[in-house]
N, C-alpha and C positions, 0 to 999 in steps of 0.2 A: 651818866648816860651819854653826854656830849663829849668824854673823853673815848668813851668806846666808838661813836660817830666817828670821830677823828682819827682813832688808832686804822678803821676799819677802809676811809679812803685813804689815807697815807700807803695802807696796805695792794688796796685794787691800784693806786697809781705805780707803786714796785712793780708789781709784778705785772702789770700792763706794758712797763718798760722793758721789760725781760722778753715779751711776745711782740716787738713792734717789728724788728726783722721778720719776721713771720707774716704780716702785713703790709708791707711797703708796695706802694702802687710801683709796676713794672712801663717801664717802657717796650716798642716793640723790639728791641735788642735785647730784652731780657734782663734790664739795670736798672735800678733802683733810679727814678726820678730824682732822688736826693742824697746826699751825702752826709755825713757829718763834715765840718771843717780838720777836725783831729784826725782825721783816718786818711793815712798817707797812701796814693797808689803807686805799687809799683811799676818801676820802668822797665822797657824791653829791652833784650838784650844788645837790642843796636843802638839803643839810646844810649845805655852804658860805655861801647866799644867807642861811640861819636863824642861823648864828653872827656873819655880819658884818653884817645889814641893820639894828640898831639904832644903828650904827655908822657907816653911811653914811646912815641918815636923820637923824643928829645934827649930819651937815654943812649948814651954812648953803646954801640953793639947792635941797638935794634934799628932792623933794616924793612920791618914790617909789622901787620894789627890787622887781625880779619876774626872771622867767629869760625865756631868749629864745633865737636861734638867731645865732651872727654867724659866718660864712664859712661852711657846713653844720654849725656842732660848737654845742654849747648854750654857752651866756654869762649873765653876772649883766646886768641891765639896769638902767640907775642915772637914773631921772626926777626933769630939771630944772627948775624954773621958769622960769627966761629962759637967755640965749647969754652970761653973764661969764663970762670968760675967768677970774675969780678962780676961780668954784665948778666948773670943769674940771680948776682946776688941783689940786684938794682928791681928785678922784676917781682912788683908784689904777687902772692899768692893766690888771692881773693879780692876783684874791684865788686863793689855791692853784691855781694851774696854769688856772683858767677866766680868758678874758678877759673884762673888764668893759667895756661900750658905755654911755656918758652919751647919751641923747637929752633934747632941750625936747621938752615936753609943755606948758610953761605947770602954773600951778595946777590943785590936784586936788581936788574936791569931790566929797564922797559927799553924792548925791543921798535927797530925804527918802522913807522908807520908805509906799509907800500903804495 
C-alpha cells in the first residue's frame, strides 16, 4: 500500500510539473513573475547589430551596418564598397539567427554639417 502511496504522489508532482506554465502568476505586462535560470531570452535585433557591428566594420570592404528587412523578417545589413568576391566572402551569413544581406553601396561619406 505505501508503494502505491508513493508511486501515486511522485505521479501528481509529474504531471503538476507539466501544468505549471499553465499557472504562473502574470505580471501586468503579461510575464511570468519568474523565470527559470536555464531559459535563455532572446535578444533584439539591435542588440545583435550593437554587439557585432564593430566587428563587421573591421572587415576590409565594409563601409557600413544598419538593419533592414530581407524576405518580410528584419536582417542586419552589411555595406560594401565595391563587388569583391574577397570582402563577401568575409561577411557571415547568419549573426544569431537574423540573416545578414551585404549590399554595394560604394563609399560612404558623411556630408559637412551647415
Amino acid at each position: 500500500m505505501n508503494k502505491n502511496l508513493g508511486l501515486i504522489f511522485i505521479t501528481i508532482a509529474l504531471v503538476s510539473l507539466l501544468f505549471l506554465p499553465l499557472f504562473t502568476v502574470m505580471n501586468q505586462e503579461k510575464q511570468p513573475l519568474f523565470l527559470l535560470n536555464s531559459v535563455s531570452i532572446s535578444q533584439t535585433i539591435e542588440q545583435i547589430k550593437e554587439q557585432y557591428e564593430s566587428d563587421l566594420l573591421s572587415i576590409d570592404g565594409v563601409v557600413g551596418v544598419g538593419i533592414g528587412e530581407c524576405e518580410d523578417k528584419p536582417c542586419i545589413k552589411v555595406y560594401l564598397e565595391n563587388e569583391s568576391p574577397n570582402f563577401k566572402k568575409q561577411i557571415p551569413k547568419q549573426l544569431d539567427g537574423f540573416k545578414v544581406d551585404a549590399q554595394v553601396t560604394g563609399a560612404i561619406q558623411a556630408l559637412p554639417q551647415q
